[in-house]
TORBA-314421 format. One record per residue (C-alpha): residue in one letter; y, z, x; residue number from 1. Coordinates in Angstrom, 2 decimals. Each point is the difference from the previous one (the first is absolute). Example, Ala and Ser with C-alpha at 12.3 -4.5 7.8 and 13.67 -1.06 7.14 Angstrom:
<recs>
REC   resn         Y         Z         X   resi
REC      A     -4.50      7.80     12.30      1
REC      S      3.44     -0.66      1.37      2
</recs>
This chain:
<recs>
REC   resn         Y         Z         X   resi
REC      X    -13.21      6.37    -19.45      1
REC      X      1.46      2.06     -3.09      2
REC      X      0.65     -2.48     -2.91      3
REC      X      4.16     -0.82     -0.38      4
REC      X      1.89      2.08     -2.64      5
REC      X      3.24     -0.50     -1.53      6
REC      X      1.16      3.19     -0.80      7
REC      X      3.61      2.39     -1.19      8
REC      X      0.04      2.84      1.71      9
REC      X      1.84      2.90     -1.43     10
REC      X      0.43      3.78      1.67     11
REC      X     -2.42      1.19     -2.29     12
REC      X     -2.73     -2.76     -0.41     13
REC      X     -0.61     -3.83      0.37     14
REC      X     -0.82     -2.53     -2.43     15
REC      X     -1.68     -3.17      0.26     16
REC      X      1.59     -3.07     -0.68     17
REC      X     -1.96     -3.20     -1.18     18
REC      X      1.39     -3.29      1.54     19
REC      X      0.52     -1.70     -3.94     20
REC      X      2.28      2.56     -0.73     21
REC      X      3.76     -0.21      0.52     22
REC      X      1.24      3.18      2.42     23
REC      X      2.05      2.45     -1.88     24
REC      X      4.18      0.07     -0.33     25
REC      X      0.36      3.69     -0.13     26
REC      X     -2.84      2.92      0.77     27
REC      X     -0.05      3.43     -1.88     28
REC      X      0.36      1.13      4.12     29
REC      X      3.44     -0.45      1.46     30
REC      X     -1.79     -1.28      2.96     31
REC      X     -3.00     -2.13      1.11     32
REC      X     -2.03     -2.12      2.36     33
REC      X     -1.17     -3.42     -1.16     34
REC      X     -2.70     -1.09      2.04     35
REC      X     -1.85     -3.59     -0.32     36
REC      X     -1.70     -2.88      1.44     37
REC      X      1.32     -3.26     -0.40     38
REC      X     -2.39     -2.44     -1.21     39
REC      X      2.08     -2.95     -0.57     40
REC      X      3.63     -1.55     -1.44     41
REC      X     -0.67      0.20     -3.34     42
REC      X     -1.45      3.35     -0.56     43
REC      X      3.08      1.31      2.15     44
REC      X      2.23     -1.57     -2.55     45
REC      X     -1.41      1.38     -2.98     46
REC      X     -0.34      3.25      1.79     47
REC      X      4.29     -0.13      0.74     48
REC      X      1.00     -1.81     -2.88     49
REC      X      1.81      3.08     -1.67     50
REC      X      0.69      1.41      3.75     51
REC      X      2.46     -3.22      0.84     52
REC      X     -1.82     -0.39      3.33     53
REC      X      1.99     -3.14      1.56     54
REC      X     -2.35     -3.06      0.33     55
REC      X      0.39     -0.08      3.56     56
REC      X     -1.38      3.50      0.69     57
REC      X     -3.28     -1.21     -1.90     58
REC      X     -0.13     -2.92      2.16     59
REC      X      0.66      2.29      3.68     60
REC      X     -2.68      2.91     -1.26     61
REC      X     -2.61     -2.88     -0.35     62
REC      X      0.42     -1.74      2.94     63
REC      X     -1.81      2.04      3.06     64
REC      X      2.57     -1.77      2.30     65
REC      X      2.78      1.57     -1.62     66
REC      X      2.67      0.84      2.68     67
REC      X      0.96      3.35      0.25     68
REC      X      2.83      1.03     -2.01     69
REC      X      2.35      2.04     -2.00     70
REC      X      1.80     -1.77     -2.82     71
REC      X      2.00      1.97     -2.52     72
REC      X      0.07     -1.05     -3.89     73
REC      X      2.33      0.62     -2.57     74
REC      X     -2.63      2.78     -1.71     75
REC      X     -2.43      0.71      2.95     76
REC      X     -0.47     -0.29      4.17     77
REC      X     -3.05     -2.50      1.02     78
REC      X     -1.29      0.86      3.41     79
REC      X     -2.86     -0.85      2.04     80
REC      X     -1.87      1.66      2.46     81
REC      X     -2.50     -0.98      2.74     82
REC      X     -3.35      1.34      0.67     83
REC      X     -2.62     -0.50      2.45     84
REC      X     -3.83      0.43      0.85     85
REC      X     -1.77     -0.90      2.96     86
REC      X     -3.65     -0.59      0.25     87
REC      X     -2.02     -2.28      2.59     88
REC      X      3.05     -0.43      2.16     89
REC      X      1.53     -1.77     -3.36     90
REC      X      3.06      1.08     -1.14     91
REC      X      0.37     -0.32     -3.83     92
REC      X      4.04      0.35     -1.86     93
REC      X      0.40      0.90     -3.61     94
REC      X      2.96      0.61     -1.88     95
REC      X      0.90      2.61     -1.95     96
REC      X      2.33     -0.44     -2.80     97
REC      X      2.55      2.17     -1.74     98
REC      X      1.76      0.81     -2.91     99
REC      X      2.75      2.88     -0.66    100
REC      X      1.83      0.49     -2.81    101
REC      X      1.93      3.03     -1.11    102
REC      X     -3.21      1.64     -1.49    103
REC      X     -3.17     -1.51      1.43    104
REC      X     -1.44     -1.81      2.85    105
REC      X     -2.52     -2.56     -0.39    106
REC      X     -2.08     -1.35      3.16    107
REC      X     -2.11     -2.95     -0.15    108
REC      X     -2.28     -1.44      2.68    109
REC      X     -2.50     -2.95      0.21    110
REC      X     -3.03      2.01      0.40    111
REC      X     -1.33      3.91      0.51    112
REC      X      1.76      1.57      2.73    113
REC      X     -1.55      3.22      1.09    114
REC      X      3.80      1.88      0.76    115
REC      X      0.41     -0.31     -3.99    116
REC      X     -3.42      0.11     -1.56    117
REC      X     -0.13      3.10      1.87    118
REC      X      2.81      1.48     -1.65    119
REC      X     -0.93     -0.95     -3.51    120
REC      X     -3.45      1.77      0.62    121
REC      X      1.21      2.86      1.27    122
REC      X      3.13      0.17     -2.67    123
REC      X     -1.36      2.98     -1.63    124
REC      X      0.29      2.03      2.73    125
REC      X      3.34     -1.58      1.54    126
REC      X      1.58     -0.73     -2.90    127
REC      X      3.22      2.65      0.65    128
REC      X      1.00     -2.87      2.59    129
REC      X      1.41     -1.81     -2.56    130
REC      X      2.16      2.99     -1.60    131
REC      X      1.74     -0.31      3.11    132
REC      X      1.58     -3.10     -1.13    133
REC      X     -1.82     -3.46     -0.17    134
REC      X      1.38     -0.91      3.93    135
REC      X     -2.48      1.98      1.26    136
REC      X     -2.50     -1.80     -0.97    137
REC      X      1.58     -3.08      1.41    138
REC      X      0.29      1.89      3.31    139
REC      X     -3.45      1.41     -0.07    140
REC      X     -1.62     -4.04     -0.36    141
REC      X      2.45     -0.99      2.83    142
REC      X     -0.62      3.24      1.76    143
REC      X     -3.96     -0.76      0.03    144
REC      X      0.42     -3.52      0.73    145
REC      X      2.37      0.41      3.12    146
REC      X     -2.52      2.24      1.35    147
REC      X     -2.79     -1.98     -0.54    148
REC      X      1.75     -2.52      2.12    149
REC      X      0.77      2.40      2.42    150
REC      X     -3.72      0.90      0.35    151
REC      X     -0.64     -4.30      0.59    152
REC      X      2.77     -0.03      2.55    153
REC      X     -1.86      3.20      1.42    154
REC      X     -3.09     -2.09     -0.39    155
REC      X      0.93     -2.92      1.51    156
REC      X      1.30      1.91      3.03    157
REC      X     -3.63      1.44      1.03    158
REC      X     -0.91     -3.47     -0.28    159
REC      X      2.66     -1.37      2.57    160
REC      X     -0.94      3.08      2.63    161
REC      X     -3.71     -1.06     -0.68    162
REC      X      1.49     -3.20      1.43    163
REC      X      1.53      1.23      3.17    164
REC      X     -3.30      1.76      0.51    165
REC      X     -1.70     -3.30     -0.20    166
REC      X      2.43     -1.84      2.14    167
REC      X      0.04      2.29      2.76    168
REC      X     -3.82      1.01      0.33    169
REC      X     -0.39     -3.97      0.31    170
REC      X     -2.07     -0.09     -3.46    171
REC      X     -1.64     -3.32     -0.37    172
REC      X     -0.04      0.56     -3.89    173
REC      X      4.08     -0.10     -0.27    174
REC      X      0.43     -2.07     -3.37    175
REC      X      3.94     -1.25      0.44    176
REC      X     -0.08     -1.85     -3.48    177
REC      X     -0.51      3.65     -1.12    178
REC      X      3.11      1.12      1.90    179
REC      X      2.42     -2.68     -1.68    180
REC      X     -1.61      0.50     -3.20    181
REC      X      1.26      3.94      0.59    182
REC      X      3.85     -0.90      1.04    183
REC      X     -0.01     -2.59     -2.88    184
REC      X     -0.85      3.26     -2.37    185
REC      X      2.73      2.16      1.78    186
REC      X      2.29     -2.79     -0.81    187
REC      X     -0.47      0.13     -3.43    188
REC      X      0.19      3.53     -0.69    189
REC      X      3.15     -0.36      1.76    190
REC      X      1.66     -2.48     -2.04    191
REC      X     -1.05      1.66     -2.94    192
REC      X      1.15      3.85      1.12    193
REC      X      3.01     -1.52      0.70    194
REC      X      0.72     -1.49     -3.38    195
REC      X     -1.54      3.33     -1.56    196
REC      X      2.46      2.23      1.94    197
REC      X      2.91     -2.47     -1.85    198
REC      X     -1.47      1.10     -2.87    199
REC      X      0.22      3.50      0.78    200
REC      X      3.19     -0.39      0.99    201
REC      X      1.36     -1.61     -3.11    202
REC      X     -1.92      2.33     -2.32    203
REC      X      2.21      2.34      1.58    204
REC      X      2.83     -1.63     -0.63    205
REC      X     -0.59      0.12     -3.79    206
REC      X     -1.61      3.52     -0.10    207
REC      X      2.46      1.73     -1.91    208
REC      X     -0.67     -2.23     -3.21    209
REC      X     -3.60      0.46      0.05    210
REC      X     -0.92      2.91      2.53    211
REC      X      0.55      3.65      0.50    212
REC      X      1.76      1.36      3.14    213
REC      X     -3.21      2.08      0.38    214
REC      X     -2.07     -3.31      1.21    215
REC      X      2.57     -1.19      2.18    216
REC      X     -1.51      1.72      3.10    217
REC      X     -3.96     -1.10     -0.64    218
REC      X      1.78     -3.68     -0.12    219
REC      X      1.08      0.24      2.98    220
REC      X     -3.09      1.31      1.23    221
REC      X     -1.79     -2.87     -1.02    222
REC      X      2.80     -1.92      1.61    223
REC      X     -0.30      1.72      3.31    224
REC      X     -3.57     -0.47     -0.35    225
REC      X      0.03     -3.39     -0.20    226
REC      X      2.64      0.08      2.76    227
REC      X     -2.83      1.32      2.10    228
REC      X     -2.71     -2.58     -1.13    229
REC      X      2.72     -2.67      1.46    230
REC      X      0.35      2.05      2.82    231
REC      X     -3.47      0.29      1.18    232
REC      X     -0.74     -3.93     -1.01    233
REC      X      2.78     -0.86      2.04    234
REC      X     -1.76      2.27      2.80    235
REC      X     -3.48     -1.81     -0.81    236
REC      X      1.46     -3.77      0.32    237
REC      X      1.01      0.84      3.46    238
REC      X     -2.99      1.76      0.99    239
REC      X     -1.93     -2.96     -1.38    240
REC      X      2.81     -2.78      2.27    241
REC      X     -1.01      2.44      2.89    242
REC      X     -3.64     -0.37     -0.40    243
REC      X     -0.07     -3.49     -0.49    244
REC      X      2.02     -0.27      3.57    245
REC      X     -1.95      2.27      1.64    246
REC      X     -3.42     -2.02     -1.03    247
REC      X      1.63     -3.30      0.95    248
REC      X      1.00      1.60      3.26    249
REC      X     -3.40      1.67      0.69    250
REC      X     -1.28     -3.82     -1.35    251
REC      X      2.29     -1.86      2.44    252
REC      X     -0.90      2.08      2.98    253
REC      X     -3.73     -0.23     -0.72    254
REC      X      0.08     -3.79     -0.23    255
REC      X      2.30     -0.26      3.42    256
REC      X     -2.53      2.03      1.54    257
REC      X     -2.81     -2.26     -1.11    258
REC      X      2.08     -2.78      1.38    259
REC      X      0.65      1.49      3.27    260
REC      X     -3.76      0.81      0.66    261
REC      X     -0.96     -3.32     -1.25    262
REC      X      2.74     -1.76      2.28    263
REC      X     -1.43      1.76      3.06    264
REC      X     -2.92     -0.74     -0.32    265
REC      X      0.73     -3.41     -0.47    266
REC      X      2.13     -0.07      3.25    267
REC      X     -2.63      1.76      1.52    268
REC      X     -3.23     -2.88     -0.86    269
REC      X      2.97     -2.47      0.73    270
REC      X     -0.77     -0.10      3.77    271
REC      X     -3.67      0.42     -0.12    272
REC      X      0.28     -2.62     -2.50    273
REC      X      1.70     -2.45      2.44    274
REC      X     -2.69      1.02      2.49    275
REC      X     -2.85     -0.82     -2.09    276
REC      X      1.67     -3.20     -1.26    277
REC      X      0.22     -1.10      3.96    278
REC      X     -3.47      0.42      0.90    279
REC      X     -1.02     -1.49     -3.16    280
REC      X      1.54     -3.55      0.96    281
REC      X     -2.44     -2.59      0.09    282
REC      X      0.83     -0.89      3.69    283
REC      X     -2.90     -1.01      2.87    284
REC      X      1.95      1.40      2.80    285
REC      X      2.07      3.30     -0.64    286
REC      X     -0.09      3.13      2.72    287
REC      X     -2.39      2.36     -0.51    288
REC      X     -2.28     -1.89     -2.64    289
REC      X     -3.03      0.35      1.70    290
REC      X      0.66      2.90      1.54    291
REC      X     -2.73      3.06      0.03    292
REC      X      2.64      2.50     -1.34    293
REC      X      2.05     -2.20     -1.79    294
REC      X     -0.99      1.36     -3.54    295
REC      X      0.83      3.63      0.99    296
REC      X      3.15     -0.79      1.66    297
REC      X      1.60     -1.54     -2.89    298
REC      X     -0.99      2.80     -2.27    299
REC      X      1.35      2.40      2.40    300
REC      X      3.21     -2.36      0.79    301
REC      X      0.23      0.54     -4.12    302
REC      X     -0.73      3.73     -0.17    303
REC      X      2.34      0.41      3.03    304
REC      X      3.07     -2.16     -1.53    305
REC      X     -0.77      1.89     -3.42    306
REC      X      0.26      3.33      1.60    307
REC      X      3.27     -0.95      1.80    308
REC      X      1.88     -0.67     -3.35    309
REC      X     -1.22      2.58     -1.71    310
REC      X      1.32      2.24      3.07    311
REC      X      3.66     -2.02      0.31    312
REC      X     -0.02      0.68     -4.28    313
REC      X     -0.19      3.69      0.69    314
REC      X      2.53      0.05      2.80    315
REC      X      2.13     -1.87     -1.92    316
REC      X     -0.95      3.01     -3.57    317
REC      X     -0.46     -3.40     -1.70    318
REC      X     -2.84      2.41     -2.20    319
</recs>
């Protein structure tokens, strides 16, 4: 993985910034990015001490947990924004925090996240983004992000038809703790598309303080795409509550066929049963006992009465 840098991030270059040093009021740039990793409270309070970064913000940005959010401050906007990644049917959430004030944006996360690592790498090269005004790069790491979840749902959803595959070709491999584990994923990247799209919807409440009319419209793309992601996990939960149906319905009728076959053929030995259970009487005098065919006329008498249910069963389409 590519080590963690704290960086400023200008149009024209980027600049390191070490941890033990406090972040900058002003910039000779009338605009820049702020990008670092939290490492813990009290470097985030020397870091803001001269930025009057409320207390509570510190506390949100280093708690993973953080609920998603917007809060507005008397000199900046705090949001948060959720992530995820999905590997080994595990579905992982990480926040993404925010910053804007008149003149700079400053994101800080917990760890390296690829959709902004990425962009500092490549800032050279794609630095004219921020010219633009700084809300495009907001929209870019939401942009990348939303997708990204769009791709799990997308993910997930080959998984689910992989499922119906399973259920219907009678697979004896079907893994239903898999299945929940799936749904219980789709739940959470709905809850937390749901909250995201509030965010979205009160950043653009608030975007003529802090952004141009020009980004209006690729906010609301990533709102529309995240509109879809709800859409299509919405779509996946009840494909999954159908599956699960159909496999307890294709399970029921499985075991009541079992049964049935089982209880004919019980009611079938029944009567041979009895048969053998008479002749096996320890009685000196019964008919028959000593008779030369005795033997093969009771199993015949038992073949015969066997045959004779097993004939009234089919008259009757009891299988």
């Amino acid at each position: 993985m590519p080590a963690i840098f704290n960086y400023i991030l200008t149009p024209s270059s980027k600049e390191e910034v070490l941890l033990d040093t406090p972040l900058p009021l002003t910039h000779k740039h009338p605009k820049h990015w702020i990008h670092l990793t939290a490492e813990n409270e009290e470097k985030l309070t020397f870091l803001f001490q001269k930025h009057n970064i409320h207390q509570l913000t510190i506390e949100d940005i280093l708690n993973p947990n953080s609920r998603i959010k917007l809060e507005k401050f008397p000199n900046y906007i705090f949001f948060i924004f959720r992530g995820f990644h999905f590997e080994r049917n595990q579905l992982t959430q990480k926040n993404f925090n925010f910053i804007l004030t008149p003149n700079q944006i400053i994101s800080l996360t917990l760890d390296y996240r690829d959709s902004i690592g990425n962009m500092i790498e490549d800032w050279k090269t794609n630095n004219k983004i921020l010219s633009k005004g700084y809300e495009f790069i907001v929209h870019k790491i939401l942009d990348i992000e939303t997708d990204h979840t769009l791709a799990i749902t997308q993910k997930i959803e080959e998984r689910i038809e992989h499922f119906e595959d399973q259920i219907f070709s009678n697979a004896k491999s079907l893994d239903i703790s898999n299945v929940y584990s799936l749904r219980s994923s789709l739940l959470s990247i709905k809850k937390g598309m749901l909250q995201n799209k509030e965010v979205l919807e009160d950043l653009e409440k608030i975007k003529n303080s802090f952004f141009s009319d020009e980004a209006d419209a690729f906010f609301r793309d990533v709102r529309d795409h995240s509109i879809r992601i709800l859409e299509l996990v919405d779509s996946n939960i009840e494909s999954i509550s159908s599956a699960l149906e159909a496999h307890i319905a294709i399970s029921t009728r499985k075991t009541n066929e079992i049964m049935k076959i089982l209880t004919i053929m019980t009611a079938i030995m029944l009567p041979m049963s009895l048969v053998a259970g008479i002749y096996g009487m320890n009685f000196r005098h019964m008919p028959t006992l000593e008779w030369e065919y005795g033997f093969i006329s009771a199993i015949a008498a038992m073949g015969l009465l066997g045959l004779l249910m097993l004939v009234y069963f089919r008259i009757k389409r009891w299988y």
